[in-house]
Each structure stands twice: as C-alpha cells, then as structure tokens.
MARLUM-761038 format. One line per 10 residues: number of its first residue (from 1); their letters; for each residue z, y, x of C-alpha. Coordinates in nm, 2 decimals, padded with zeros to 4 digits. Last residue first. Layout:
<recs>
NUM	a	Z Y X  ...
</recs>
This chain:
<recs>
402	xxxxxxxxxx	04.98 -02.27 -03.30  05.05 -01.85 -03.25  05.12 -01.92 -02.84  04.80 -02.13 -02.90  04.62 -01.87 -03.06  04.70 -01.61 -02.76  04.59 -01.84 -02.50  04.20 -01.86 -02.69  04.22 -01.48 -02.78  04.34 -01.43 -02.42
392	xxxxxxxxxx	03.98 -01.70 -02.26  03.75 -01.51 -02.50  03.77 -01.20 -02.31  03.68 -01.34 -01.94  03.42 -01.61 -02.12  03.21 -01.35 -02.28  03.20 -01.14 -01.95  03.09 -01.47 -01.74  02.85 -01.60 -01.98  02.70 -01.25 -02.05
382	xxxxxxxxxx	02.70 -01.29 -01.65  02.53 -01.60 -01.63  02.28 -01.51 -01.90  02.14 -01.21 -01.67  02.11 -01.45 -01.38  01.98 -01.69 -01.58  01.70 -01.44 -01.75  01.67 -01.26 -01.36  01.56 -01.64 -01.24  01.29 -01.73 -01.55
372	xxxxxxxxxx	01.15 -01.38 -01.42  01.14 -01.39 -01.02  00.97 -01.76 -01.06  00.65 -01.62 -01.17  00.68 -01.37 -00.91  00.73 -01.61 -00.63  00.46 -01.83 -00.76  00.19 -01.57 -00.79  00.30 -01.42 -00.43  00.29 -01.77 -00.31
362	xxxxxxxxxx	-00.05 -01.82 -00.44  -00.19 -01.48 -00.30  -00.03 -01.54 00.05  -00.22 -01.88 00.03  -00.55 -01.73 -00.06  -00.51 -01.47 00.16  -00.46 -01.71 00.47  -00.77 -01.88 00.36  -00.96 -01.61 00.30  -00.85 -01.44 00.67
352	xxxxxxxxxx	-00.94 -01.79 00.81  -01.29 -01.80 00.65  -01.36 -01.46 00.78  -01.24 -01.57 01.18  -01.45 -01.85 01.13  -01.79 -01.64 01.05  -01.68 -01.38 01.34  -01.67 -01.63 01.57  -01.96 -01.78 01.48  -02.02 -01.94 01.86
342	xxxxxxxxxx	-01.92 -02.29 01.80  -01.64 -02.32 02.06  -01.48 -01.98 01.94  -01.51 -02.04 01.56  -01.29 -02.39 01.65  -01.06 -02.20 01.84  -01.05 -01.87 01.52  -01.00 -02.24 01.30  -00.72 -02.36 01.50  -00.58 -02.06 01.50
332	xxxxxxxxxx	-00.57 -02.02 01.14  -00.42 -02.35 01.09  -00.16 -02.27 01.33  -00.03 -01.99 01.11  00.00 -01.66 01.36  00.30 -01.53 01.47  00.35 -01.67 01.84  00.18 -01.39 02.01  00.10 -01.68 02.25  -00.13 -01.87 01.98
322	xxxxxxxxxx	-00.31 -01.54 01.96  -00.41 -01.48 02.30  -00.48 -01.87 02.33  -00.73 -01.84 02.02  -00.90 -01.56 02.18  -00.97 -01.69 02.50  -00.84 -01.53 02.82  -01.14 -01.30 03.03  -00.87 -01.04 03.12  -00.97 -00.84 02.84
312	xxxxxxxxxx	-00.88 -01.14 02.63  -00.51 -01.11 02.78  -00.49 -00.73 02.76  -00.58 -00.78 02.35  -00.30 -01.03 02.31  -00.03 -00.83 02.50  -00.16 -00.58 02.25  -00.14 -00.81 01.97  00.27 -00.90 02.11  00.34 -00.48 02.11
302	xxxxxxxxxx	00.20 -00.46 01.73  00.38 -00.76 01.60  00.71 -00.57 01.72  00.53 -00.26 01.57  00.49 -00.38 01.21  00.20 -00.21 01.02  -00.08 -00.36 01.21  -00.39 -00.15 01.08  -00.40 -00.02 01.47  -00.38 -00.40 01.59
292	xxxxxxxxxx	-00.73 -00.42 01.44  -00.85 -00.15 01.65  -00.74 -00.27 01.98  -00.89 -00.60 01.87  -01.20 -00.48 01.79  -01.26 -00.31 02.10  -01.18 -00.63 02.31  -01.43 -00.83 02.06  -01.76 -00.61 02.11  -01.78 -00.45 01.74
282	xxxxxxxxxx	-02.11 -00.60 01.61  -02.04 -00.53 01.24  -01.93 -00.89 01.23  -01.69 -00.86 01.49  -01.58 -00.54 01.30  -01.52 -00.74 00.96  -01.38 -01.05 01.11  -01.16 -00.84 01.32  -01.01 -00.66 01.04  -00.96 -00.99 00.84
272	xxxxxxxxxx	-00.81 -01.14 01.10  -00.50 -00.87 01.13  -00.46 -00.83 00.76  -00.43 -01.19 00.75  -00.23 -01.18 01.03  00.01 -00.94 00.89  00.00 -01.06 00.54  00.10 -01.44 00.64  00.41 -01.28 00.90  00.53 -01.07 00.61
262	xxxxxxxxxx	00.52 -01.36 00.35  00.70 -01.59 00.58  00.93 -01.33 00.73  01.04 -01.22 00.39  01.10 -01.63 00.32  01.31 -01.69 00.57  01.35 -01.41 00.80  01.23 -01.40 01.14  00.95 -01.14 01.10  01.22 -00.90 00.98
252	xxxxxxxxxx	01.42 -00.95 01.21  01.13 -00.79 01.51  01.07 -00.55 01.22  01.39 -00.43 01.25  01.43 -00.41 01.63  01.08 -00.26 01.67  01.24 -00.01 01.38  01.51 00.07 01.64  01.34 00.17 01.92  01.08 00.33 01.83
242	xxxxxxxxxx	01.35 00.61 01.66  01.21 00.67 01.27  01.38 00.39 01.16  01.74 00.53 01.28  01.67 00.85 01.05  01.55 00.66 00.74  01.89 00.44 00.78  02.10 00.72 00.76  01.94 00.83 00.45  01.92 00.48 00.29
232	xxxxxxxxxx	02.30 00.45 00.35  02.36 00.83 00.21  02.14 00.71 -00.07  02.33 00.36 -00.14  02.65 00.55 -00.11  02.57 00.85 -00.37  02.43 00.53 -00.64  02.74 00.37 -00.56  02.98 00.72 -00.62  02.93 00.75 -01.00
222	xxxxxxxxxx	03.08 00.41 -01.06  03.41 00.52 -00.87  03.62 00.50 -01.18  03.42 00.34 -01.48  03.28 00.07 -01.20  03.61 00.00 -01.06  03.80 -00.03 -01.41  03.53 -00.24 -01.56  03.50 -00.49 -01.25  03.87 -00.51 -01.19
212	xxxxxxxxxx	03.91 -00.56 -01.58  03.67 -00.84 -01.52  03.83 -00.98 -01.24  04.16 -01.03 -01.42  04.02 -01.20 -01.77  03.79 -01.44 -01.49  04.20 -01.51 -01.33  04.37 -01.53 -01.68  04.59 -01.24 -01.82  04.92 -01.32 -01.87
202	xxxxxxxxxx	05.05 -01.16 -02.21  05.24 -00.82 -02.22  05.05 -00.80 -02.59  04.91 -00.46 -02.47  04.72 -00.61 -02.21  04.55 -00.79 -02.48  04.43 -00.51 -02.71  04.33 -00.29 -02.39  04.07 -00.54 -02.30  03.87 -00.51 -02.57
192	xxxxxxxxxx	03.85 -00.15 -02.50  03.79 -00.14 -02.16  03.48 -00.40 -02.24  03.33 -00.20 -02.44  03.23 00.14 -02.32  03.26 00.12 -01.94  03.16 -00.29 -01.86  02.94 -00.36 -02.13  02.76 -00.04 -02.07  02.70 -00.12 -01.66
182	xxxxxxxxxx	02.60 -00.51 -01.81  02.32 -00.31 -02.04  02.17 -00.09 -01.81  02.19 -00.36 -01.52  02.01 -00.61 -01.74  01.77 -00.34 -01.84  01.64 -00.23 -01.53  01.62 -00.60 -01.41  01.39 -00.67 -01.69  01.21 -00.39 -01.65
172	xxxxxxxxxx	01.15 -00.48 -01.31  01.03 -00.82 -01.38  00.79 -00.70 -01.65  00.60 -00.46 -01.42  00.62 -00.70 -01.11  00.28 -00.90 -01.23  00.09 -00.59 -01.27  00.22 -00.46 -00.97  00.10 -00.79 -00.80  -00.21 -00.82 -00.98
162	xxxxxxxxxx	-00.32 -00.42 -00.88  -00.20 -00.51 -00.55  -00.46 -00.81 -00.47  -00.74 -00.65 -00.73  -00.73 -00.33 -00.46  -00.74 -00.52 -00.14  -01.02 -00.72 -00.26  -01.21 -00.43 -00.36  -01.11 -00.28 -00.03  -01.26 -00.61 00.18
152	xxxxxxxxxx	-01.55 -00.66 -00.07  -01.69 -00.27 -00.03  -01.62 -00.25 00.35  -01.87 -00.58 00.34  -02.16 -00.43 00.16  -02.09 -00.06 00.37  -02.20 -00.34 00.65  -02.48 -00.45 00.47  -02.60 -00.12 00.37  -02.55 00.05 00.76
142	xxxxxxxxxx	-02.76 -00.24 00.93  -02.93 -00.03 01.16  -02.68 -00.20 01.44  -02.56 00.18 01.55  -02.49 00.31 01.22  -02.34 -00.05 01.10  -02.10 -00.01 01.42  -02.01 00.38 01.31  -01.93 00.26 00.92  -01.72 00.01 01.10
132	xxxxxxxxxx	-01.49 00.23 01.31  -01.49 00.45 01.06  -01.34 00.20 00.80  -01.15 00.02 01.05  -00.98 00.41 01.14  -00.89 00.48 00.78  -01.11 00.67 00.56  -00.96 00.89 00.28  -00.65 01.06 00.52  -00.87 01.10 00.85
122	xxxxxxxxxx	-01.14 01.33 00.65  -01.36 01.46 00.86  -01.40 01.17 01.03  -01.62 01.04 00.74  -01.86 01.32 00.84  -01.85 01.16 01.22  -01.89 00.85 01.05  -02.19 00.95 00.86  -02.34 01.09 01.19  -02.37 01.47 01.22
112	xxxxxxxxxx	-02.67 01.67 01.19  -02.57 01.97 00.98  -02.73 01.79 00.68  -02.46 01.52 00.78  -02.18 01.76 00.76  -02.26 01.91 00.41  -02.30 01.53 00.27  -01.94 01.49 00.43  -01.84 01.78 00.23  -02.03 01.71 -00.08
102	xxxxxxxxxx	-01.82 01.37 -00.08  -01.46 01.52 -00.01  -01.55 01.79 -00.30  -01.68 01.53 -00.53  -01.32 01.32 -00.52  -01.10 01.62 -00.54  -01.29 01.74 -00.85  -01.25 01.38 -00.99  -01.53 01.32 -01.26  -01.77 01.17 -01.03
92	xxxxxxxxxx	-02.14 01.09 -01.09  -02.28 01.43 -00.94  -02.10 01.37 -00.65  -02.20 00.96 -00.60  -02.57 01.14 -00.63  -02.55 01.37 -00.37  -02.39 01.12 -00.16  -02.72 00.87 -00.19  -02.95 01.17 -00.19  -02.77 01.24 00.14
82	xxxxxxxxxx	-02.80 00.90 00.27  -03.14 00.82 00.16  -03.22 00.60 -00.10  -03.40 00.26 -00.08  -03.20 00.01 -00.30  -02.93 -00.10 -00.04  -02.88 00.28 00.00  -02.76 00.33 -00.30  -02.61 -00.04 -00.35  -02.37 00.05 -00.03
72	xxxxxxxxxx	-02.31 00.44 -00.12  -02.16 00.29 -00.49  -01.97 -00.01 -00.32  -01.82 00.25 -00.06  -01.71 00.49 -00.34  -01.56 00.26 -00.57  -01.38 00.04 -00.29  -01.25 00.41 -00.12  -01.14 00.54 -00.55  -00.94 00.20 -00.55
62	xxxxxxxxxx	-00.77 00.20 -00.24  -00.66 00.60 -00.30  -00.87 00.90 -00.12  -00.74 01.14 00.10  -00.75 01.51 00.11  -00.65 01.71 00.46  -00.27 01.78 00.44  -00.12 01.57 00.71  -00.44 01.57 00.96  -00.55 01.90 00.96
52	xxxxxxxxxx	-00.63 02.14 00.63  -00.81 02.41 00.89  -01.05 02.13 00.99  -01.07 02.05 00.64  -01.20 02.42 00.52  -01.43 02.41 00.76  -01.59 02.10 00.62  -01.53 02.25 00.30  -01.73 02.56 00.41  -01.54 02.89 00.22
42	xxxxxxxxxx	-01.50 03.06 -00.09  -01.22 03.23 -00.24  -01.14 03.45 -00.58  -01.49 03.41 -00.72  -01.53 03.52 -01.08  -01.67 03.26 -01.33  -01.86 03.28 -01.59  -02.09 03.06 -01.40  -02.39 03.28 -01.31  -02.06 03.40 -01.14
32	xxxxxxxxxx	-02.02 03.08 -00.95  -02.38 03.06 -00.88  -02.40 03.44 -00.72  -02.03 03.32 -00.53  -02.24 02.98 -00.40  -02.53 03.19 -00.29  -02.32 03.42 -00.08  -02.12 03.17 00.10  -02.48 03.00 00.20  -02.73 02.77 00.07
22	xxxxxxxxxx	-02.51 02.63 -00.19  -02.31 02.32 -00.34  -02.02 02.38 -00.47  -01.69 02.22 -00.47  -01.38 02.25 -00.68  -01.14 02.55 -00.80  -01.07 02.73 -01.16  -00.76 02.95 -01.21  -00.71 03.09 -01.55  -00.83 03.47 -01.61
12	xxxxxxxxxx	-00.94 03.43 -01.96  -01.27 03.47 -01.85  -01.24 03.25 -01.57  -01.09 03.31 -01.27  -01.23 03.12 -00.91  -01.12 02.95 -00.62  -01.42 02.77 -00.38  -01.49 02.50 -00.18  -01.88 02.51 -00.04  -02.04 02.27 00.02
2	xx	-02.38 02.33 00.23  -02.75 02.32 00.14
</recs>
C-alpha cells in the first residue's frame, strides 16, 4: 500500500484533505467516495513532498518529534516491524498533518527505502542529527536503542523550553502591564495634574520638570517609538542576513556578561550533547563533529568548531580541538580529556552535556526567579518617581499658604 494525500467535498460541499492509505490513485478515490466524499485531488505524498521542497514541505514541532520517536522506539523495542510500527503511530494520531508525514514515510519504506531515507523526505520534521542518527542505528542494528536516546534528548529539549515559557509567562505580563499602566499615567493623568500647578506661575521642581517632559514627549511623539523600534529592527534584519555582519554579532554576543554566559553554556551543551548522541550511535568522531557544528546556531562559534573538526582530522585530540575554540567550560573539557584517556568517550562526553544542562537549567531558574521580584521594584520605583514629581508643588505650595 501507498499514501496517498488527497482534497475532497463533502456532501455539503466543504473541503476535506488528509492522507490515505491505498493500493493505487484509483483505490484511494473508490475509498474516498465509499467515504461520502468526492475526490477533488489525489496524489503520492511522497511525491507530493518532493514537489513541496525544502521551505514548504511539513515539519513537525519539538514536542510532536519526542512523541513520535518515543512511540516508534517502544514499538519496535517490543517486537514490531517498522511499518506496522508507523502504521500504528498513524492510526493513533489525531493531527491530519501529523498521520500524513507518517503514512508517507511508511509509503517510502514499502518502496524500499531506508527509514532515514523516508525521514529525508521531510527535512523540516527531522533535523540533520536526527537523520544522521536514525541512519547510524540502521547500520549498527541497534535502531530501538538508538530511537531510545533521540526520544530522551527531544523530550529533554521539550520539558527545558516548556519550563522556561512557563516560567516567563508571568514575567511578561507583568512587564506588559507596567508599561500599559505608566504610558496611561503619563497621557491621561498626569497632564492634568500637572496643568493645575503650572497655572499657579509657581517654580516647578527638577523630578516636577522631568515628568512633564516625560508626559509631553510621550503624548506628542508617543506614536512614533513603536515606528522607530520597527524601522530599527527592519534595518537590522537586512544587515543580519549579510555573513558578515551576523559573525560580527554573534562574535559580541558570546562576549557579553551574562548573555554570553548563558549563550556560550547552551551552545556547547547543544554542541556535546550532539556528539554524545552520534558517537554513541557509532558515528566515527570526525563525521560527528561536522554534524554537530551544523545544530550550532551562532556562526562565529561555528567557524572556531570547524577549525576544531580540521584539527581532529589531522590526528589532534578532541579535548585540545575544543580547548582552542576557547568557548567551552573547562570543566567540560576536562571531562571530554578524561573520556578520551579512558576510552568512553561517548559516555563522558553525555555526562558533560548533563552537567552543562544542569547548570544552564539552574541559572535559567534563578534568572527568572529574580526577573519578577526585579520588574515589582522597577515598577514601584517609578510610581515612586511620578508620585513624588506631583506631590513635591502641593508640598511648595502649602508652605507659600503656611
């Protein structure tokens, strides 16, 4: 059988699509029918994503990947072959979009293909380390354990930004509102209040002074910050798109304070992790590297891994190509060196990747718990600073009265 994608009316002449599965194009428009339903389009979904490309082919978000790659991993950990396997993570899914993509690679395997060669079919669902992988378990036999380990890694990934956004909901509202309320402060009442005291000819004191400035500025030319930040962003999206200049960026970006610190800890941690998985999956070391670095979101880190992969291809250590890149914690090196000397490489370079997580996860936990108790006193220093401009003229005012 085949998968077939297909567009359909129903009786009532509303559009219907998803996937089929059938023997042939003619089959699948006698089923649809059998249906209720009358076939508008139907065509191979595999074919159907060749035509998609790249940009527009289907993908697959970090928490539907973990879900499907745990389910194939305990299908085939208990005894079931592949295609059964798919067949049945199709049936169980609700998502149209989801059981297409997975009819379609079960489509390209009854063809003959390899799983990763089906998995290939869609490059927007399964990055390159999951391919990559998938392929190594194919050739070591050891497909389940490996699919075991893709499962942890994106389940991992998944909890990790779930518990940040999570954590950042409350945060963000908070600064939402504090920005809501001190813009309103500033048109509709503060003008107002204002207005009595300038009226009085009186001396306005310096915090009075600034305030005004504030409130006149931001009921004035208010409207034109939002078209400033966007023509800024704009201009900036263009330069980042020039190699040159987003190397640049990332380069200072690395060598900030505390950005760099948390950039610099989720880069190599990334990094690591990768290799840990492939190594593991019996991905000769070189190889893994070059597809590690491809999961590398910053490109000046990027050019220094490459210089690091050229150097181990040379016959360099690992541990001396990374301690040259010069953005790795020492503490993970020295583990990857002590990994190297022992010969579980690929067990050392897992622990460091935990370890580095668990201390990117901790300061991430920290930061965020600290982000709230810091927007309350920023938001109570300017009530502070607003209540303080006006009460300052009623203050002056009642001692010109006493």
């Amino acid at each position: 059988m085949a998968a077939f994608d297909y567009l359909a009316l129903d009786g009532n002449g509303k559009k219907s699509s998803g996937t089929i599965e059938a023997d042939s194009a003619r089959s699948a428009r006698q089923l649809l029918r059998a249906k209720g339903l009358m076939p508008v389009e139907v065509e191979v979904a595999a074919e159907a994503t060749r035509k998609q490309g790249l940009f527009s082919s289907p993908g697959l978000s970090v928490k539907e990947l973990a879900l499907f790659t745990r389910q194939l991993a305990t299908l085939l950990r208990s005894g079931l072959p592949l295609e059964e396997s798919l067949s049945a993570i199709a049936n169980q899914s609700r998502n149209n979009r989801v059981r297409g993509i997975v009819l379609s690679i079960r489509a390209r395997i009854l063809e003959g293909n390899s799983l990763a060669q089906a998995l290939g079919s869609y490059p927007r669902a399964f990055p390159k380390l999951y391919l990559a992988t998938v392929e190594a378990g194919e050739h070591s036999g050891f497909l389940d354990s490996v699919l075991d380990r893709l499962a942890d890694y994106t389940e991992k990934q998944q909890a990790f930004r779930q518990k940040v956004l999570l954590a950042l909901i409350y945060p963000l509202v908070l600064v939402f509102v504090c920005i809501l309320v001190v813009t309103g402060l500033m048109v509709f009442v503060v003008p107002d209040v204002i207005e009595v005291f300038t009226g009085t000819g009186q001396v306005l004191p310096l915090p009075t002074q600034i305030l005004v400035g504030m409130s006149d500025f931001i009921a004035n030319w208010g409207w034109l910050v939002p078209l400033v930040i966007a023509a800024l962003a704009g201009v900036f999206s263009l330069l980042y798109k020039k190699p040159g200049f987003r190397v640049r960026v990332h380069h200072k970006l690395l060598d900030m304070p505390v950005i760099g610190w948390l950039a610099r800890g989720t880069q190599s941690a990334r990094y690591v992790s990768t290799l840990a998985i492939l190594t593991g999956s019996s991905v000769p070391l070189v190889e893994a590297m070059g597809i590690a670095n491809g999961v590398t979101s910053n490109d000046y880190l990027k050019g220094k891994l490459t210089e690091a992969q050229r150097h181990v291809r040379e016959g360099g250590s690992l541990r001396k190509a990374l301690e040259d890149a010069g953005y790795f914690p020492p503490m993970m090196v020295y583990m990857i060196a002590s990994g190297e000397s022992s010969g579980s490489l690929d067990e050392m370079l897992a622990r460091a990747a935990e370890s580095q997580e668990q201390d990117l996860e901790s300061a991430v936990s920290a930061f965020v718990s600290l982000f709230e108790p810091a927007m309350l006193l920023v938001m109570a220093a300017i009530v502070l600073f607003i209540v303080m401009a006006i009460m300052l003229p009623i203050m002056g005012m009642n001692q010109m009265v006493g």
